[in-house]
N, C-alpha and C positions, 0 to 999 in steps of 0.2 A: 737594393730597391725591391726584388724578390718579398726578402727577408719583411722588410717593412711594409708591403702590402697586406702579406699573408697576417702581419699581426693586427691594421687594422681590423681588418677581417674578423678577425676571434676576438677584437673589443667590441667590432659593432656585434656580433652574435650576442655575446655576451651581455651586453648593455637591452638588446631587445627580452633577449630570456631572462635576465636577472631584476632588468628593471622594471618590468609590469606588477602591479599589486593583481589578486588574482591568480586563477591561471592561466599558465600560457603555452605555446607550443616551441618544443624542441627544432633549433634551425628556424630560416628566415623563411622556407621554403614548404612547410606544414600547414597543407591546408585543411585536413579532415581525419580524428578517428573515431572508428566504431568499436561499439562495446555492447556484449550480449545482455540482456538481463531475464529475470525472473520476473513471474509477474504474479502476483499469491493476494487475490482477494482486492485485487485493483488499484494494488499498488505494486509499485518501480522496484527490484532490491536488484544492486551492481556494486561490481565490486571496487572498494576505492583505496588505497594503499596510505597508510598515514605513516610516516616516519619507520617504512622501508616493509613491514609490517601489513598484510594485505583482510582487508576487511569486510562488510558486507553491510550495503548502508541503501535508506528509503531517500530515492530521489524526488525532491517533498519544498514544489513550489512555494507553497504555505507557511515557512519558515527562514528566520531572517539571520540563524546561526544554525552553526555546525556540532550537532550534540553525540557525545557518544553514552550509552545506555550504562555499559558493563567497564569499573575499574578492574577489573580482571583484564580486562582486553587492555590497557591502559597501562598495568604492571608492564608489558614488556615493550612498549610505546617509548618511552624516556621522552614523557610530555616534558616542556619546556617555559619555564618563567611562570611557575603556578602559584595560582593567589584564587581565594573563595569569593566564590558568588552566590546568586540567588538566581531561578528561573522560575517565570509564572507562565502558564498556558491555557486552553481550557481546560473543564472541569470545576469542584466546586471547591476545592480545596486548597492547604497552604503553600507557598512556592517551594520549590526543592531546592537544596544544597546542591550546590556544583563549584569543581574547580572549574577555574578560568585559566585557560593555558594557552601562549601565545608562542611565534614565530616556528609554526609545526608545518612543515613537510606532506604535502597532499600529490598523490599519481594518478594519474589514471592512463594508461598507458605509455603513451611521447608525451602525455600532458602534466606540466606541473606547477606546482605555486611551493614558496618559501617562507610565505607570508601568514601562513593563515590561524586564525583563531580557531581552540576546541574547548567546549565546556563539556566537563566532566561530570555525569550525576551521581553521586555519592550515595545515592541507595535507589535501587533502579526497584519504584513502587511501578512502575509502566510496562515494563515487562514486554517488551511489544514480541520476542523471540515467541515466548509460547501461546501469544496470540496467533500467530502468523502461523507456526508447524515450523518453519524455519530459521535459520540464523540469523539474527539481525544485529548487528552493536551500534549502529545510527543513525542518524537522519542527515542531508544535508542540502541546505537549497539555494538562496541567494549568495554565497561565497562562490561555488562555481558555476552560477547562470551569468554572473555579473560583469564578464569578460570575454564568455563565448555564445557562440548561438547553438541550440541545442535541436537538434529532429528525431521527436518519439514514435518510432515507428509499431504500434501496440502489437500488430498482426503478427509480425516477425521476429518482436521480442527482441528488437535493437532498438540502441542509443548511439545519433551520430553526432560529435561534437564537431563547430565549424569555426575556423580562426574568422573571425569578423572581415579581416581586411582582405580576404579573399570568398566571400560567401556572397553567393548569386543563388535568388531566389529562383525556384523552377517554372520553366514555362506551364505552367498550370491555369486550366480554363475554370476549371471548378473547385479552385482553391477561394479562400476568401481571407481577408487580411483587416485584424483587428488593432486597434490602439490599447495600449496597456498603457494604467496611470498607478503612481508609486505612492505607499503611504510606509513610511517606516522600513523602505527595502521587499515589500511585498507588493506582487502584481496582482489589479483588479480591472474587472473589465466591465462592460457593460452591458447588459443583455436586457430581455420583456419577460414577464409572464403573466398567463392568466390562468388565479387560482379556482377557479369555479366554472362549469361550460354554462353558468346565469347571468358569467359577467360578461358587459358588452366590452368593455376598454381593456388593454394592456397596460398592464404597472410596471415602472420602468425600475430595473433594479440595478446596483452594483455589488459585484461579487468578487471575494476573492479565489484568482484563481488555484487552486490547491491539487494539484497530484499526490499529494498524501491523506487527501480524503477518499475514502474508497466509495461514499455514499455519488448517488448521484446531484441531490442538491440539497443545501441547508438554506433557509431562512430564517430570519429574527421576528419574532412576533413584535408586534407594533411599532419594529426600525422605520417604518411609515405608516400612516394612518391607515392607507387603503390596504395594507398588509396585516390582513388579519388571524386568531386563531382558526384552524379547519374545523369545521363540521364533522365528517368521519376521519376519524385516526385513531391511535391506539398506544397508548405509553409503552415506550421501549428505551432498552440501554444504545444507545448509540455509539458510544466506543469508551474509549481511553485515550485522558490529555494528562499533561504533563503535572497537571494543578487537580486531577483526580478524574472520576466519572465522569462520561458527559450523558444527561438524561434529557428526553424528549420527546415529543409526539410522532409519530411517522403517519405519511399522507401520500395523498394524490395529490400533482395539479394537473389543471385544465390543458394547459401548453405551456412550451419554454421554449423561445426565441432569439437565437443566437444570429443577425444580421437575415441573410437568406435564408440558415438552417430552423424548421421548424420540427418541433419534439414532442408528441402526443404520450398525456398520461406518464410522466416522468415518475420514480419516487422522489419525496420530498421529506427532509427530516425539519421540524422545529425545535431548534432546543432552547428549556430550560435559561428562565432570565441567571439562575446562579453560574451555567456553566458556560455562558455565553456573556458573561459577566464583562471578560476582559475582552473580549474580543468588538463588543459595542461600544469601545470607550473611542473608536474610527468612527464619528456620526454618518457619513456618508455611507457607509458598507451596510447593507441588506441580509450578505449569505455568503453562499460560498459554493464554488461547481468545481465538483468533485471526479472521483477518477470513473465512475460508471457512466459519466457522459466522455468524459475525455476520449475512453480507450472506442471509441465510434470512431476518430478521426485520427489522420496523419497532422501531425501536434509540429510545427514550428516553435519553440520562444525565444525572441531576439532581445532579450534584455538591452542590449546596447543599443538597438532603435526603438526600444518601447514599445513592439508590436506583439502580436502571436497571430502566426499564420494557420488556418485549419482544411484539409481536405477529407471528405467524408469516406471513413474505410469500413464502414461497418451500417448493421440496421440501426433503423431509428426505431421498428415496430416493439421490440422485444428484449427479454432479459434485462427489464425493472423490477428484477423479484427483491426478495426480501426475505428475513428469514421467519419461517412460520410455526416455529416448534414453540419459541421463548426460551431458547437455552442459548449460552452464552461457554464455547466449548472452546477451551482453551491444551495446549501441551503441559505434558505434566512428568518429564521424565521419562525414562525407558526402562521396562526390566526386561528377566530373561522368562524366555519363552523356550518350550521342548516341543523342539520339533520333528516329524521323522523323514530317517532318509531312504529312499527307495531305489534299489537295484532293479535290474533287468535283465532276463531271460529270454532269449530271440530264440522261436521254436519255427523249425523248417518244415514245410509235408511235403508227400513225393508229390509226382503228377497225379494221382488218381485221390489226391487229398479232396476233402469237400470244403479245408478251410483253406484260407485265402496261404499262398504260397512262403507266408513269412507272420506270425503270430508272435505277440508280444505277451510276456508279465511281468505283473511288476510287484514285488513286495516288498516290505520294509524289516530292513537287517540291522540298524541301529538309528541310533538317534542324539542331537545336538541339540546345544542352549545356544540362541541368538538371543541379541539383543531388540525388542520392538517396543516402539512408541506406547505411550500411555494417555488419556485422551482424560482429561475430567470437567463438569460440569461448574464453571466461575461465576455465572450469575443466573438466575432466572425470572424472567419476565412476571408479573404479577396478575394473577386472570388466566396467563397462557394456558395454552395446549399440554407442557408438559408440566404448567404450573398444577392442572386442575390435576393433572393424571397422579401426581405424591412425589415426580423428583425435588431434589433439593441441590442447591451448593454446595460443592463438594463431592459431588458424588463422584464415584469413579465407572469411566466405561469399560463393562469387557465386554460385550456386543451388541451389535446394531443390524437387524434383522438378520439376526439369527450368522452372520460375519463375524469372524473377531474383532475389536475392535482396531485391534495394533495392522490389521491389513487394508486400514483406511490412513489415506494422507487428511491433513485438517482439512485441504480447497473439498475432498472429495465430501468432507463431511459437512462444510459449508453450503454445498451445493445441495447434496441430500436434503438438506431442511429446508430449502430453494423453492423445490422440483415444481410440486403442483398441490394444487387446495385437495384438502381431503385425503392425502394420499396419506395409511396405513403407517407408524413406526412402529417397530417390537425394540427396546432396550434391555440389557442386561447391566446392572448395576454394583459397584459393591460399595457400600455405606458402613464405616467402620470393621467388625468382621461379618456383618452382615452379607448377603446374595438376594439380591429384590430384581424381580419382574415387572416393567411395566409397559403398556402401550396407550396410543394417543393417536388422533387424525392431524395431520397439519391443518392450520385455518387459515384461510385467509380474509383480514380482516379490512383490507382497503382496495 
């Protein structure tokens, strides 16, 4: 009798952890795990294990499959049941080759699925690794929102995942709870703005919602009538999609209004009818709210009830900047660097000494090649700041105010181009074997 209880037991386990599509939690009695992440330029990277094999991937609302970047990463995968496809995304250009690779093994800690779909891109023009400064091999978003509830915690740089059938909302007074509506496996939401402080009315929009946009908000120009081109903006690159550049105007609006929460002077990107091509073929969708509004809030998404819950963790006033150089700075490799190494001499004086009781020196007795980052210039803005000053694409950085440039991380050099209007850069360049000097004010043009 023993015998035969204990085994249903390990059929029903069995049947709950084997049989969900998705993922799911280990044991019946799994209600919650956390997991750290990174956060580089306003987006998610965590680590998610694919067929035993442990990886580092953008957890990215905004997408309705599971892509991995690098066949490299892939070779020691033993993907499963592969046959060729095609992906299109933004951008202006043609869809990529991808294998399509099915019933692959997903972890993330007690959490798993058996089930899931990976597409593989067969020449990774997207490159997102040296966008970012670090490692990336994918994106993944509705495969595992679609079965648990997720809480992004931006402040402290956790991810808590929540088994559904045990997930109790918190007693929260100044939380506020949205309805999510699905087009194609992606969640959009609803929100107001007003683009102009001329206009009297709110424009009611819907957006999708995207954690893998680092911007704060995109709009479609003429997705409705009373959404129109801005007055002051400025042509800029806006990132990289999967279907190539995505190009556009960057703006101010008047306000953005999410339920209660109101949002003064947000940035706003417009892009481009070519690169926003596919993404208007949802008539209903307006735009898209991105990670630079998100990370203000304690981020709920309950895919399985259709909601997203938000509590305000951060300002509203500040940190809409933008980048104001026009440089487009990407990872480029690592070389070696010599560098020296300095010993030390602890020199004692008696009591009648006039220096302090215990003196230091320090000199350098030999010296090492490390390895350091390499930083170079991938696009430049047309007009800019560093357009006008003679940089070009391509170039490579060896330093930035007068810093090397290998003792900058990319966030720190994202940030630098950030900081404030007017402020001062000196670069040092090498352009073939070329060494060029140049400097620039940052602008700020919105």
């Amino acid at each position: 009798m023993k015998k035969t209880t204990l085994l249903l037991f390990f059929l029903f386990l069995s049947c709950y952890f084997y049989g969900q599509k998705g993922f799911g939690f280990y044991g019946v009695n799994e209600k919650r795990q956390e997991v750290r992440f990174k956060f580089v330029n306003n987006l998610i990277v965590f680590p998610l294990t694919i067929n035993g094999k442990e990886l580092s991937f953008v957890l990215d609302t905004g997408v309705n499959k599971t892509i991995l970047f690098s066949l490299l990463a892939s070779d020691s995968l033993g993907i499963n049941n592969v046959e060729r496809a095609a992906l299109r995304g933004l951008g202006n250009g043609r869809p990529v080759e991808a294998l399509l690779s099915r019933n692959n093994t997903f972890r993330i800690k007690n959490m798993t699925s058996n089930d899931q779909t990976l597409y593989v891109i067969l020449e990774d023009k997207f490159d997102l690794s040296s966008k970012m400064g670090v490692t990336i091999h994918g994106i993944i978003g509705y495969n595992l929102f679609r079965h648990v509830i997720v809480k992004i915690d931006y402040n402290k740089r956790k991810l808590v995942f929540y088994n559904p059938r045990y997930f109790e909302p918190e007693d929260c007074k100044k939380c506020e709870t949205f309805p999510l509506t699905f087009h194609r496996n992606k969640p959009y939401i609803d929100a107001k703005v007003q683009l102009d402080d001329t206009d009297k009315d709110l424009i009611d929009v819907r957006l999708l919602v995207d954690s893998g946009g680092s911007d704060a908000l995109w709009l479609f120009e003429n997705s409705k009538e009373t959404i129109k081109p801005p007055t002051k903006f400025f042509n800029d690159v806006l990132g990289e999609g999967l279907s190539g550049t995505i190009y556009g105007k960057r703006s101010r609006i008047s306000r953005f209004v999410l339920g209660g929460y109101r949002i003064q002077k947000p940035t706003v990107s417009y892009l481009d009818t070519l690169s926003s091509f596919n993404a208007r073929k949802y008539k209903a969708r307006h735009g898209s709210l991105g990670g630079n509004i998100l990370k203000r809030f304690k981020v709920w998404i309950d895919y399985p009830n259709k909601r997203m819950i938000l509590k305000k963790a951060g300002s509203f006033k500040s940190g809409f900047n933008y980048n104001m150089s026009g440089i487009t700075v990407v990872y480029n490799g690592k070389t070696l660097v010599k560098e020296a190494e300095q010993s030390e001499i602890k020199l004692y004086g008696g009591s009648n000494s006039q220096t302090s009781s215990m003196d230091q020196l320090n000199f350098v007795t030999s010296y090492r090649y490390v390895f350091r980052p390499v930083y170079k210039i991938a696009n430049i803005v047309p007009g800019s700041p560093a357009d006008e000053a003679g940089l070009k694409a391509g170039d490579i950085f060896m330093s930035i105010n007068s810093q090397p440039a290998f003792k900058y991380d990319l966030e720190h050099i994202f940030g630098l181009f950030q900081e404030r209007d007017n402020k001062r850069i000196w670069v040092k360049v090498k352009r073939g074997i070329e060494v060029l000097k140049f400097k620039f004010r940052l602008r700020k043009e919105i």
